[in-house]
Backbone as ProteinMPNN parsed JSONL, in Angstrom:
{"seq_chain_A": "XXXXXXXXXXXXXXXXXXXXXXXXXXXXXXXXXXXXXXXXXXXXXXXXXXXXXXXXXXXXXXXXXXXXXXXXXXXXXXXXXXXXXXXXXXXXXXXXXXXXXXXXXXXXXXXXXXXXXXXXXXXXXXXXXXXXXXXXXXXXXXXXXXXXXXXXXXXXXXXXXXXXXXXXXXXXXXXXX", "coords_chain_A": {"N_chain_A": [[157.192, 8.942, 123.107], [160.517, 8.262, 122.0], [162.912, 9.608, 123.555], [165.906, 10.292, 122.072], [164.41, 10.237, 119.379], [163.285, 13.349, 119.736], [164.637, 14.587, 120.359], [166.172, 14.987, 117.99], [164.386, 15.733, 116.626], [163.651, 18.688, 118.114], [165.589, 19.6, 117.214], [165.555, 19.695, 114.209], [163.668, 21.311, 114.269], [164.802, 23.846, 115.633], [166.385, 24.808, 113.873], [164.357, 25.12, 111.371], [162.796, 27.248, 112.132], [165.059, 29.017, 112.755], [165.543, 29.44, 109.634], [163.324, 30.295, 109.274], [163.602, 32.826, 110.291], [164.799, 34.252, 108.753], [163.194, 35.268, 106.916], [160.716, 36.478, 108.406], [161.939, 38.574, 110.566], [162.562, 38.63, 113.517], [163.781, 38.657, 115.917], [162.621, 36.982, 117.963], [162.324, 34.316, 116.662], [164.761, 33.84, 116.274], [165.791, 33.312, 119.058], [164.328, 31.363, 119.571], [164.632, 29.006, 117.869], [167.622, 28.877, 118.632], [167.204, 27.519, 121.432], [165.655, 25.479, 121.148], [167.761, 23.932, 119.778], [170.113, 23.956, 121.417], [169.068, 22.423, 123.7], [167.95, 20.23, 121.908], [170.245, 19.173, 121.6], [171.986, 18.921, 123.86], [170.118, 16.791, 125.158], [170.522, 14.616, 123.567], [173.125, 14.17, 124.309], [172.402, 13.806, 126.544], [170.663, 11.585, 126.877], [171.486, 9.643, 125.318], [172.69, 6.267, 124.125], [175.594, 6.048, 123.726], [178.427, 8.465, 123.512], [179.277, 9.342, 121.033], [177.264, 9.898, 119.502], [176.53, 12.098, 119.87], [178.572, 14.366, 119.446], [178.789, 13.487, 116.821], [176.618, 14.703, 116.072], [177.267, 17.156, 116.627], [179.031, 17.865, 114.873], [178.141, 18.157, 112.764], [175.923, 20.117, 112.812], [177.929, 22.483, 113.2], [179.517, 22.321, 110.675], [177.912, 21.869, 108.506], [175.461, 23.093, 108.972], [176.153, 26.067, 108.776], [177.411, 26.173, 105.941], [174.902, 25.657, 104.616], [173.207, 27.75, 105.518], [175.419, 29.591, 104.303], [174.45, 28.763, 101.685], [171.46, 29.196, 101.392], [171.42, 32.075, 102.256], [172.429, 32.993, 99.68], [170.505, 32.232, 98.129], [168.407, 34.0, 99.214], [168.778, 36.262, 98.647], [168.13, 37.095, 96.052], [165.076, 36.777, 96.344], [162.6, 38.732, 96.505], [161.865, 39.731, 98.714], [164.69, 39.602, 100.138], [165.625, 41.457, 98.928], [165.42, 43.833, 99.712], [166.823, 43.874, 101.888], [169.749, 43.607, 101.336], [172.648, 45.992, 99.896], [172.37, 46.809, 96.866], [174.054, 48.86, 95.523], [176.472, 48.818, 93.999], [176.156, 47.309, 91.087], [174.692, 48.776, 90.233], [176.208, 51.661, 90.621], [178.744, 50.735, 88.65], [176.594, 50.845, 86.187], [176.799, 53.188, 86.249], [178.863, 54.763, 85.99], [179.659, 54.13, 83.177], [177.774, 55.198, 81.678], [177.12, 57.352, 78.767], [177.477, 60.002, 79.396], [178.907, 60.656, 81.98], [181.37, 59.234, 81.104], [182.052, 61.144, 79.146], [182.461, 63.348, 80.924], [184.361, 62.438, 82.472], [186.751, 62.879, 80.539], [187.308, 65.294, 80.706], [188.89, 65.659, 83.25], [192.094, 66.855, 84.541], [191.738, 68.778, 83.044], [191.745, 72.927, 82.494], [189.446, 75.385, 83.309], [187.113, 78.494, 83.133], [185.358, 79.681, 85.822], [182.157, 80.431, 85.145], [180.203, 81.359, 86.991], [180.001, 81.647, 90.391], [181.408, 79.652, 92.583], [179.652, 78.575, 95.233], [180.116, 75.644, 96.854], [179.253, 74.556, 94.419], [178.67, 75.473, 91.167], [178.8, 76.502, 87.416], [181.004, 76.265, 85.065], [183.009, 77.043, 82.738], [184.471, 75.074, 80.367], [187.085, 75.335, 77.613], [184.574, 76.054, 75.918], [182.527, 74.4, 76.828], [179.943, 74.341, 79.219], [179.855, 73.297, 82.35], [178.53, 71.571, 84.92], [179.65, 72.355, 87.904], [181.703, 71.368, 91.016], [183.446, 72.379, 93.959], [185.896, 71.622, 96.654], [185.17, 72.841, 98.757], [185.91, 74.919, 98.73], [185.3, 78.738, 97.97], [185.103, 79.724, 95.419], [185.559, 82.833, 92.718], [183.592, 84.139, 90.363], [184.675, 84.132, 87.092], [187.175, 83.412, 87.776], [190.13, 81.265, 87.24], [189.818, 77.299, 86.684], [190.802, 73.947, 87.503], [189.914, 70.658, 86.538], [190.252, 68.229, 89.072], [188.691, 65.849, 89.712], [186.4, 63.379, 89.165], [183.67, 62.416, 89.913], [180.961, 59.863, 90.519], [179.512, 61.483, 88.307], [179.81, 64.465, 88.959], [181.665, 66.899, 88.809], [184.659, 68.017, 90.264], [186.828, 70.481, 90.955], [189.377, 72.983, 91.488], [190.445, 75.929, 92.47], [192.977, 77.557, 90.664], [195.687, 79.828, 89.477], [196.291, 81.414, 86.958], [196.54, 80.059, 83.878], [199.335, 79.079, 81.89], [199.4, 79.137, 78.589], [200.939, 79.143, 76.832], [203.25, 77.842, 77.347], [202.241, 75.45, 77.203], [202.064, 74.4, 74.302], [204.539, 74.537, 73.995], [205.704, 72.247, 74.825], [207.309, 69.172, 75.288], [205.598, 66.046, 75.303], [205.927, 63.947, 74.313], [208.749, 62.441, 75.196]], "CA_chain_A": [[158.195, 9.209, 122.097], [161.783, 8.283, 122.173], [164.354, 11.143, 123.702], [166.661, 11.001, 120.974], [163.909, 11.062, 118.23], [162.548, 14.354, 120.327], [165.896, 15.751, 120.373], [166.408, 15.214, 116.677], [162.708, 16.382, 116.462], [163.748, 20.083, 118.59], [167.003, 20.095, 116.496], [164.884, 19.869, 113.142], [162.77, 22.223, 114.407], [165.134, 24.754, 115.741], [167.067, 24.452, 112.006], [163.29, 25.338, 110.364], [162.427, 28.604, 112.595], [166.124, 30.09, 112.289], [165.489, 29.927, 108.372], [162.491, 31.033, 109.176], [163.884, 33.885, 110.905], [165.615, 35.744, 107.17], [162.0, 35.694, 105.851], [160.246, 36.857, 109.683], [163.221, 38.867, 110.98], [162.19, 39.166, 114.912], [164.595, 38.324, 117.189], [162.311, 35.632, 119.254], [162.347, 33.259, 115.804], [165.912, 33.533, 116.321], [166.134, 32.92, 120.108], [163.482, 30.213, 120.356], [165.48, 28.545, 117.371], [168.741, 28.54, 119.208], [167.195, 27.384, 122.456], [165.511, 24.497, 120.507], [168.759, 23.358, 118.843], [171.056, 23.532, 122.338], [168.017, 21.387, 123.979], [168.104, 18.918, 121.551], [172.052, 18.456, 121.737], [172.144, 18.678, 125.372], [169.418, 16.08, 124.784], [171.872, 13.792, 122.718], [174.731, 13.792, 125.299], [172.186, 12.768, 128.295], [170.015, 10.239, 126.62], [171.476, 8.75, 123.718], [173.788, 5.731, 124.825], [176.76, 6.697, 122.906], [178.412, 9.783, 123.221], [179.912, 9.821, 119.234], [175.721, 10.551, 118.55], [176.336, 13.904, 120.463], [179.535, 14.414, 118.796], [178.749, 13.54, 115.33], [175.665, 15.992, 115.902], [177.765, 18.753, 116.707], [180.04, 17.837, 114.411], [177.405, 18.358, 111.782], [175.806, 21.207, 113.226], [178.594, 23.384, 113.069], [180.346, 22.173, 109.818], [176.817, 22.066, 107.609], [174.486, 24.238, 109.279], [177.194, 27.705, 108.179], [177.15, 26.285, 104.536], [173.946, 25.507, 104.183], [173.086, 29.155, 106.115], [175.49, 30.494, 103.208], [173.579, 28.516, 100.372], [170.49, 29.918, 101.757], [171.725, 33.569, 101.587], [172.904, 33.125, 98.02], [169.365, 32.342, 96.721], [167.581, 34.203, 99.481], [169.209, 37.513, 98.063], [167.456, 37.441, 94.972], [164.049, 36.913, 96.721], [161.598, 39.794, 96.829], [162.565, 40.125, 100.63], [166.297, 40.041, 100.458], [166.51, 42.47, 98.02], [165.03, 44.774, 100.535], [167.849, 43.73, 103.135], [170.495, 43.679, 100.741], [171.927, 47.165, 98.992], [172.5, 46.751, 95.085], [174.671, 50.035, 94.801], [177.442, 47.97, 92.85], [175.701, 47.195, 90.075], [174.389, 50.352, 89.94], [177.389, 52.073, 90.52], [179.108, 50.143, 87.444], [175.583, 51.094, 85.58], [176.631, 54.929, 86.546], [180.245, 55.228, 85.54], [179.045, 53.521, 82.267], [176.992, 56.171, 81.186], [177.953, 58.081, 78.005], [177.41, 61.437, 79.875], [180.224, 60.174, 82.538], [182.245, 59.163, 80.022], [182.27, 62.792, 78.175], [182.949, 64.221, 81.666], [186.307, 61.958, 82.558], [187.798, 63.534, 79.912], [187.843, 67.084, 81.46], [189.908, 65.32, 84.461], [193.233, 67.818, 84.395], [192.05, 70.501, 82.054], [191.478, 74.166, 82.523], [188.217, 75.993, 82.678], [186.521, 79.551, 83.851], [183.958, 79.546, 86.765], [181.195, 81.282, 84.491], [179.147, 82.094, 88.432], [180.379, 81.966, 91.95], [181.368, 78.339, 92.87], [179.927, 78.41, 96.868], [180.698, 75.334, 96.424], [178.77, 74.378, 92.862], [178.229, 76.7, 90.243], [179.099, 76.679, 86.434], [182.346, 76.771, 84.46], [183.648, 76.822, 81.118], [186.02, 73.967, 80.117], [186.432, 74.979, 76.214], [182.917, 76.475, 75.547], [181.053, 74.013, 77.238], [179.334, 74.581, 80.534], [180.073, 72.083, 83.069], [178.349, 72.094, 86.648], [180.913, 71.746, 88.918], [181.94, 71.526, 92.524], [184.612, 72.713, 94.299], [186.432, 70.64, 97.344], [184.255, 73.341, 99.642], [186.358, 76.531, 98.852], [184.513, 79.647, 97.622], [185.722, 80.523, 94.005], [185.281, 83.681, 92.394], [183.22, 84.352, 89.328], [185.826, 84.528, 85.918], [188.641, 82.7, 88.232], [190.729, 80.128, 86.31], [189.847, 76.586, 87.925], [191.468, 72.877, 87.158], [189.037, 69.843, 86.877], [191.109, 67.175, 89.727], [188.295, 64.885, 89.179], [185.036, 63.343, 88.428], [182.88, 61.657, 90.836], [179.576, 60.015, 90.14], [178.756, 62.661, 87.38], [179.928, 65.5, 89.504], [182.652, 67.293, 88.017], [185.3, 68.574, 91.506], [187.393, 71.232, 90.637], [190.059, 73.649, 92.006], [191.256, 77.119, 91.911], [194.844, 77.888, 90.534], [196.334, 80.743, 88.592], [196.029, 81.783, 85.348], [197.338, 78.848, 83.46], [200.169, 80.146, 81.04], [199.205, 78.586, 77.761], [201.913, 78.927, 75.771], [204.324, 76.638, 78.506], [201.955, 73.924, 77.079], [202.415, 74.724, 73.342], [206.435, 73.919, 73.625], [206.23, 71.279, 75.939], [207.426, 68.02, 74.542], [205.389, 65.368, 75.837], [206.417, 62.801, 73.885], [209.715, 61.493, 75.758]], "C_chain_A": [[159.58, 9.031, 122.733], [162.654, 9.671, 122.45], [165.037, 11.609, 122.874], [165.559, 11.283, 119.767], [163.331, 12.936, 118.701], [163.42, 15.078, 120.381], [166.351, 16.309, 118.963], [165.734, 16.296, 116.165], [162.675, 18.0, 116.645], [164.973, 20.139, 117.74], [166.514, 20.478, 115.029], [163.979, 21.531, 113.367], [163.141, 23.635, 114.873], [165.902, 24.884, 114.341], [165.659, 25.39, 111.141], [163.357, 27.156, 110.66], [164.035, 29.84, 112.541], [166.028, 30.308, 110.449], [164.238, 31.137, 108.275], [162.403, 32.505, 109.91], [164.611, 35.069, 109.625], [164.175, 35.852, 106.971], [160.611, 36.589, 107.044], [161.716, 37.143, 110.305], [162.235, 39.404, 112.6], [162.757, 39.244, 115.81], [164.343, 37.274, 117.957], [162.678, 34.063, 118.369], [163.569, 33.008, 116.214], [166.277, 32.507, 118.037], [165.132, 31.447, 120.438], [164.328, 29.155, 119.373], [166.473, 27.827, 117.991], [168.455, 27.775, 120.378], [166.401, 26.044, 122.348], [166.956, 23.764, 119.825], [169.372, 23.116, 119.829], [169.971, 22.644, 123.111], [168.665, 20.042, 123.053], [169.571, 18.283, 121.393], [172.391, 18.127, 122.832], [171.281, 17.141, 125.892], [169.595, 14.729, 124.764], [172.668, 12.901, 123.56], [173.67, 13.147, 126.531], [171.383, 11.263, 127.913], [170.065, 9.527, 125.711], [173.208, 7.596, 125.08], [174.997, 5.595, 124.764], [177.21, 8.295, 122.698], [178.748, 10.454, 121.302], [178.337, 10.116, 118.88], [175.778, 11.764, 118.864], [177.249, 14.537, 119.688], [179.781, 14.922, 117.773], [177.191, 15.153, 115.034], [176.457, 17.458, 115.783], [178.274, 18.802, 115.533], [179.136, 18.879, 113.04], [176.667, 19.673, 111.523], [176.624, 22.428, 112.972], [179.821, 23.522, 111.723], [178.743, 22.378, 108.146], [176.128, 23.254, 107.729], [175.189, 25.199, 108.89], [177.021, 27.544, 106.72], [175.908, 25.854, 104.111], [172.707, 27.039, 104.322], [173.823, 29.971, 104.811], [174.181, 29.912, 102.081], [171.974, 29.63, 100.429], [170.125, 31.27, 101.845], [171.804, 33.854, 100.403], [171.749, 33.007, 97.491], [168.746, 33.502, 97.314], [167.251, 36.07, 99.212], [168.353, 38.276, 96.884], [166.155, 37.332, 95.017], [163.295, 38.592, 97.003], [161.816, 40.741, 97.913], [163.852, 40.166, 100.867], [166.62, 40.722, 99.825], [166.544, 43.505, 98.594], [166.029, 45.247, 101.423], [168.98, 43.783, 102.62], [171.22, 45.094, 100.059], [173.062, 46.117, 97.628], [173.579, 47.875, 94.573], [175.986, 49.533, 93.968], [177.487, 48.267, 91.772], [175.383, 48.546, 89.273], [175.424, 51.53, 89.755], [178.676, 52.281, 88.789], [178.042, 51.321, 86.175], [176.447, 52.734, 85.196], [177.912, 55.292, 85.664], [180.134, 55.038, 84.095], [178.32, 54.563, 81.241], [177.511, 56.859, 80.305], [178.27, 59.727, 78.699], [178.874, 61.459, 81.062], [181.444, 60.144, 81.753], [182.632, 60.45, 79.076], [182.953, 63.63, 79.331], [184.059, 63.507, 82.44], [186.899, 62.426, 81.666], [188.276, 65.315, 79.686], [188.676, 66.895, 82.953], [191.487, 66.015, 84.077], [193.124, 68.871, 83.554], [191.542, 71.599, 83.036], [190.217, 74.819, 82.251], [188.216, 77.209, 83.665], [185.833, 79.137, 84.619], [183.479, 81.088, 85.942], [180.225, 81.985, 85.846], [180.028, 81.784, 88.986], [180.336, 80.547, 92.199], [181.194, 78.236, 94.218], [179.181, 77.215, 97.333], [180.247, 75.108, 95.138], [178.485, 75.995, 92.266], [178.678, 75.875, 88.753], [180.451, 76.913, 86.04], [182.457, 76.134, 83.469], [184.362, 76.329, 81.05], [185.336, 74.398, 77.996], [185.615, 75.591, 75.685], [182.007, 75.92, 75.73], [181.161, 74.02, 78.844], [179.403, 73.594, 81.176], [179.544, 72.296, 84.547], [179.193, 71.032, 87.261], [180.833, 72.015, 90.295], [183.267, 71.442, 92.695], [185.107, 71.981, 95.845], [186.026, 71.535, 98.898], [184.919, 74.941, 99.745], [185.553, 77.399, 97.927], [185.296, 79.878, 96.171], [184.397, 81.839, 93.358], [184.757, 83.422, 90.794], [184.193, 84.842, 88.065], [186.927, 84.135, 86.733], [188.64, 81.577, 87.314], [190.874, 78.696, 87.798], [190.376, 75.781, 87.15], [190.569, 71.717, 87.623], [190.276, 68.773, 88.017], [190.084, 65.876, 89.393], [186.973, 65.23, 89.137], [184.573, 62.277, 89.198], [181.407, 61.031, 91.185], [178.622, 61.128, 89.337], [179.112, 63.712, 88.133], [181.405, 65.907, 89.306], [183.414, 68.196, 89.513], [186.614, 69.065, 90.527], [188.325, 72.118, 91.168], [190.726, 74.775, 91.988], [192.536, 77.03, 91.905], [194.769, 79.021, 89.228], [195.986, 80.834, 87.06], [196.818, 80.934, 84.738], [198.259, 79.367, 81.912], [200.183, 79.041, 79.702], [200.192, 78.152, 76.386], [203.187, 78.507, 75.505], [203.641, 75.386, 77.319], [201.989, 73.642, 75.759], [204.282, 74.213, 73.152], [206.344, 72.884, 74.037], [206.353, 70.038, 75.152], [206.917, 66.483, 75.399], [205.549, 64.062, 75.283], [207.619, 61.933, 74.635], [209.597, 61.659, 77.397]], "O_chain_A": [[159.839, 9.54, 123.824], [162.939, 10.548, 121.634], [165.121, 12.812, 122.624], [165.65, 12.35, 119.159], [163.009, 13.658, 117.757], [163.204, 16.288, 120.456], [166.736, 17.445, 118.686], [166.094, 17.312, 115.57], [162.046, 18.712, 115.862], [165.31, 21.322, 117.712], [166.986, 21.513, 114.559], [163.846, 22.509, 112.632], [162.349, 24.567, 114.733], [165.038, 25.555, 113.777], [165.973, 26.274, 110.344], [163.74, 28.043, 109.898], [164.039, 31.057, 112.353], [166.466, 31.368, 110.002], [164.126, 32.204, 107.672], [161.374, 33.164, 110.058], [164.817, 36.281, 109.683], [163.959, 37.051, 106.795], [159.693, 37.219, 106.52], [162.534, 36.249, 110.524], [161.441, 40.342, 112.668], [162.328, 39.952, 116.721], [165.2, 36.626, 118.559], [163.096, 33.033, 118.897], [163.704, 31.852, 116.616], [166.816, 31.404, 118.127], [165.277, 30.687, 121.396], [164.833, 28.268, 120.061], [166.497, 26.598, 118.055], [169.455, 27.118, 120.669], [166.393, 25.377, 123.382], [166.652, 22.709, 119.269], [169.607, 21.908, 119.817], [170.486, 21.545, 122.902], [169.508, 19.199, 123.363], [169.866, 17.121, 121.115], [173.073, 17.115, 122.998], [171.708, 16.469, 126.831], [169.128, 13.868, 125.51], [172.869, 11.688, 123.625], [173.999, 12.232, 127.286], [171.488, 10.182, 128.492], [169.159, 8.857, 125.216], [174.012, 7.86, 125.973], [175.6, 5.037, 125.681], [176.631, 9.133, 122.007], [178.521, 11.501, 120.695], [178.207, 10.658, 117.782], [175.131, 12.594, 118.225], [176.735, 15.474, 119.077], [180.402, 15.933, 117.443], [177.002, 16.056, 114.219], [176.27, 18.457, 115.088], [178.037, 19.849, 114.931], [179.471, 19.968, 112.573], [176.677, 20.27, 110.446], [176.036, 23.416, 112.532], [180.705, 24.376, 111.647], [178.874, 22.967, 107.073], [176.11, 24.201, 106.944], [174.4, 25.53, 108.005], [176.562, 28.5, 106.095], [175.915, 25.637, 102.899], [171.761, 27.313, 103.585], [173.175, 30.848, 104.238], [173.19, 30.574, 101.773], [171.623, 30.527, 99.662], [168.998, 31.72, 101.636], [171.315, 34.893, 99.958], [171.607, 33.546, 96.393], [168.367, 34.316, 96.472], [166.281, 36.805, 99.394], [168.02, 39.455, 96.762], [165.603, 37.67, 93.97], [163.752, 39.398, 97.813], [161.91, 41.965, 98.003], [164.223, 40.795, 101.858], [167.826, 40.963, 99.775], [167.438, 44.308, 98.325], [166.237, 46.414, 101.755], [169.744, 44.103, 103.531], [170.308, 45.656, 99.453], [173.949, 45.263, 97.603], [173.961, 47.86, 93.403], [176.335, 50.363, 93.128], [178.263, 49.052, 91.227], [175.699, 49.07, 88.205], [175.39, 52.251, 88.758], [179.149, 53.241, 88.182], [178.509, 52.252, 85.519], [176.604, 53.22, 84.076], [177.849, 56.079, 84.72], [180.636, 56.02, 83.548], [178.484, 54.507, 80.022], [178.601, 57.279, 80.692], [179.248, 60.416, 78.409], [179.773, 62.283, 80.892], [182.36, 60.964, 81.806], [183.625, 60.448, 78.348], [183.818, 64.46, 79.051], [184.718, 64.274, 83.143], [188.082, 62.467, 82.006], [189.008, 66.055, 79.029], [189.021, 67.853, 83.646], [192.01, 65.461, 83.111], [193.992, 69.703, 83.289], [191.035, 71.345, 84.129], [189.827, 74.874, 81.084], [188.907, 77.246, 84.683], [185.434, 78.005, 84.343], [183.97, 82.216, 85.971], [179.607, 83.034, 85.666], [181.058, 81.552, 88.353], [179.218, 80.051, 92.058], [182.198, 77.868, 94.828], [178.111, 77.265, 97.94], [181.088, 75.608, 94.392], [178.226, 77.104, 92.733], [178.905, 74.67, 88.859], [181.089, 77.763, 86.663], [182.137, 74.969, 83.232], [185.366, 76.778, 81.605], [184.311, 74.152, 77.359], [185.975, 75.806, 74.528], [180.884, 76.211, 75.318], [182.153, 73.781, 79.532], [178.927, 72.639, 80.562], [180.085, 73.116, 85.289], [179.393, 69.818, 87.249], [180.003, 72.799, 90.756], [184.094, 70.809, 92.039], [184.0, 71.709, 96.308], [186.418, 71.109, 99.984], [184.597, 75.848, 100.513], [185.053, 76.777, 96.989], [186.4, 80.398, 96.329], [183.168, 81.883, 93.419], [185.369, 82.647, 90.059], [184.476, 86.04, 88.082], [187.944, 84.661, 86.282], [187.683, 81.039, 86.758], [191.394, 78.695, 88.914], [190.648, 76.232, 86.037], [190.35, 71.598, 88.829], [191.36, 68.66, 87.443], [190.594, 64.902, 88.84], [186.389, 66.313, 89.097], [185.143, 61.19, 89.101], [180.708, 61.593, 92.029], [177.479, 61.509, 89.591], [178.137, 64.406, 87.847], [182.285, 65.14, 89.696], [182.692, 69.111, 89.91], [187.218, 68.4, 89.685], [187.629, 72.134, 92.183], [191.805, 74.683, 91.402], [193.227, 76.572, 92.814], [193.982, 79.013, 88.281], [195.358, 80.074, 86.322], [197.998, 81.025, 85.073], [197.696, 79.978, 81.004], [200.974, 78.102, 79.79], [200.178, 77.33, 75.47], [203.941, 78.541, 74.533], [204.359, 74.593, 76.709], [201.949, 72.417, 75.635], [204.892, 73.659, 72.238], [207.195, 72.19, 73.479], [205.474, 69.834, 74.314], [207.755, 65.858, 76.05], [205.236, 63.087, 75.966], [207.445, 60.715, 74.674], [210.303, 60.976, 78.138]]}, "name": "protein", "num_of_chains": 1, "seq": "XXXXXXXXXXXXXXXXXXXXXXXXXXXXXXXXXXXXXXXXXXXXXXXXXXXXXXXXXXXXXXXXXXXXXXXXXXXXXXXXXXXXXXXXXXXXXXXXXXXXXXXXXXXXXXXXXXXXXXXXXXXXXXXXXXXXXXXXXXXXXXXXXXXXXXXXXXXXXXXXXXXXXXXXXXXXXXXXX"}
């Protein structure tokens, strides 16, 4: 067999076993790969009679092989096996915030409620007359303290003690201008 087809031949063949290294993740697929691919370039440069064949190899090598390595991620994602290696919490994420039950509890973000139990840190509190399990930012609140939703975090309602909120400040207040 010809040198350069044998170099082509270990260059093909280190190219196969690194793909075949996302679907067999081992470490040796990878290293026998790489050690097949610098072979057959090293290969190139000693026994081809032109150096532009070593050249254009690299050239190719390192300008294809990365986008063809992405293409190959992009499908290999949605395979059985990359979904494994992949996480999904995004989608899911989206999915979550989405939720009508979410959506009912962003709109207790800045109001006023009781802690109906002992928030050490979750417990119960009244926004209104409805019961909301909440969490607190890791401080202890007292049972019948006046708390303030700050926010809302994957369905988990975070909350904060403050003062007795003077209700009848918010009755004048002109929030219009």
């Amino acid at each position: 067999m010809e040198p350069l087809t044998l170099a082509f031949l270990l260059i093909a063949a280190g190219l196969v076993l690194l793909f075949a290294e996302l679907l067999l993740p081992s470490g040796i697929l990878l290293a026998v790969s790489v050690f097949g691919i610098v072979c057959g370039v090293v290969m190139i440069f000693t026994y081809g009679n032109d150096p532009r064949i070593g050249w254009v190899t690299l050239v190719v090598l390192f300008v294809v092989v990365p986008y063809l390595i992405r293409l190959v991620f992009r499908f290999w994602a949605r395979t059985s096996v990359g979904k494994r290696y992949f996480l999904s919490g995004s989608e899911e994420d989206a999915t979550l915030a989405n939720m009508p039950v979410n959506l009912e509890l962003e709109q207790l973000r800045g109001r006023f409620g009781r802690a109906l139990s002992a928030l050490r840190p979750s417990g119960v509190v009244d926004f209104d007359g409805r019961r909301v399990d909440s969490l607190t930012e890791g401080i202890m609140v007292e049972s019948g303290q006046w708390v303030r939703c700050i926010d809302v975090k994957a369905g988990k309602v975070i909350v904060r003690p403050v003062e007795k909120p003077n209700l009848s400040d918010l009755e004048k207040a002109d929030f219009g201008s």
